[in-house]
N, C-alpha and C positions, 0 to 999 in steps of 0.2 A: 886725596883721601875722600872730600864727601865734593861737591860744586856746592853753590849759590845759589843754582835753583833748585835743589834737591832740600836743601837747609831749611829756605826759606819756606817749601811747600810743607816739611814736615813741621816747623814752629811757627807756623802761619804769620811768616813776616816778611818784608821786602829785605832780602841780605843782600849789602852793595861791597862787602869785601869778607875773606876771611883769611885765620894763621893759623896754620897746626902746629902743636907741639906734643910730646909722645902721648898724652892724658885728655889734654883738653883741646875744645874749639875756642878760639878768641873770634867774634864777628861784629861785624858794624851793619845795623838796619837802620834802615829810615822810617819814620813814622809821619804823618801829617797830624801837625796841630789845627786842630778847628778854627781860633780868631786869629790864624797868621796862615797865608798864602803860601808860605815856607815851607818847605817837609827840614825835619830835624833830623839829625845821624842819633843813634845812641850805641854806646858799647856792651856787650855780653861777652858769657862765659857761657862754656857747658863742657861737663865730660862726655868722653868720645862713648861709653860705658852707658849713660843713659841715654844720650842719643839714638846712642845703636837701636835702644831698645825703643823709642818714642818713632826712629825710623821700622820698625816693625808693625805698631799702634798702626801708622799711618797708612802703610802697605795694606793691612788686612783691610783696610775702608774702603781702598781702590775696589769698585766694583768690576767680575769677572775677569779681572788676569789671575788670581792666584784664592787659592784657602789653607795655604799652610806654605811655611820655610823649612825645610830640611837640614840640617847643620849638621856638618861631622869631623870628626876632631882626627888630624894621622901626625902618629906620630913615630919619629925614624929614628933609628940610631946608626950613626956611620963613624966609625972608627972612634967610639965614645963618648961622640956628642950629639944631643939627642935635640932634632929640630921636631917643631908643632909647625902644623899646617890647617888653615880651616876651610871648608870648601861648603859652601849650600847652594841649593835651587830651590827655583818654586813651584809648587803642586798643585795642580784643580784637578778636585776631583778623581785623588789618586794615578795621575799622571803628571808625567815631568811636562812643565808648558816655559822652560824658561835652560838656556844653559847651565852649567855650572861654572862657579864662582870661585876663583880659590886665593887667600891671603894668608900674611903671615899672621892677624888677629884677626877674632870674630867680628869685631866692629868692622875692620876692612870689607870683611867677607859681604857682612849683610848690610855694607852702603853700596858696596859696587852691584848686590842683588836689588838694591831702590831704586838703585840709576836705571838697573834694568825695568822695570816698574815705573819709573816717572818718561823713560821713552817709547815705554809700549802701550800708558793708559789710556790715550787720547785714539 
């Protein structure tokens, strides 16, 4: 669903494991304590929901890959059941500068668009 380094860059912490579950992230970061030479683990939560959305915050910073996410919602019906699909890319400048992206949720959608983003920034 999201990596380690993608997690860590957009909640600005060192994440050294993670669990998905349908909603949420479960993750372990490390922190350094100042009077002990030790770094310490702690545990978090987040929804995949604001995430999504702190992973888009984070995108628009990245200087010159992108100035907008395009997102679009299709939706099908085959023999009565009706499946969503989300797919986005991303824009500079009124041009597509990025594949398209497609999940079964928009959170999918637009972590697999940051992956694209945290390996194209550099």
């Amino acid at each position: 669903m999201i990596s380690k380094e993608l997690l860590s860059e957009v909640l600005g912490c060192d994440c050294c494991s993670l669990k998905c579950s349908s909603t949420t992230i479960h993750y372990e970061y490390e922190f350094d304590v100042t009077w002990s030479e030790a770094m310490q683990k702690n545990k978090a939560e987040i929804n995949i929901y604001e995430l999504a959305h702190k992973c888009k915050e984070w995108a628009m910073q990245v200087p010159y890959i992108a100035d907008q996410l395009a997102i679009n919602i299709n939706r099908t019906c085959l023999q009565d059941k009706f499946k969503t699909n989300y797919w986005c890319v991303w824009i500079l400048n009124s041009k597509r500068v990025s594949p398209e992206f497609y999940a079964e949720t928009e959170p999918e959608a637009v972590f697999e668009a940051c992956e694209w983003i945290l390996k194209n920034k550099g």
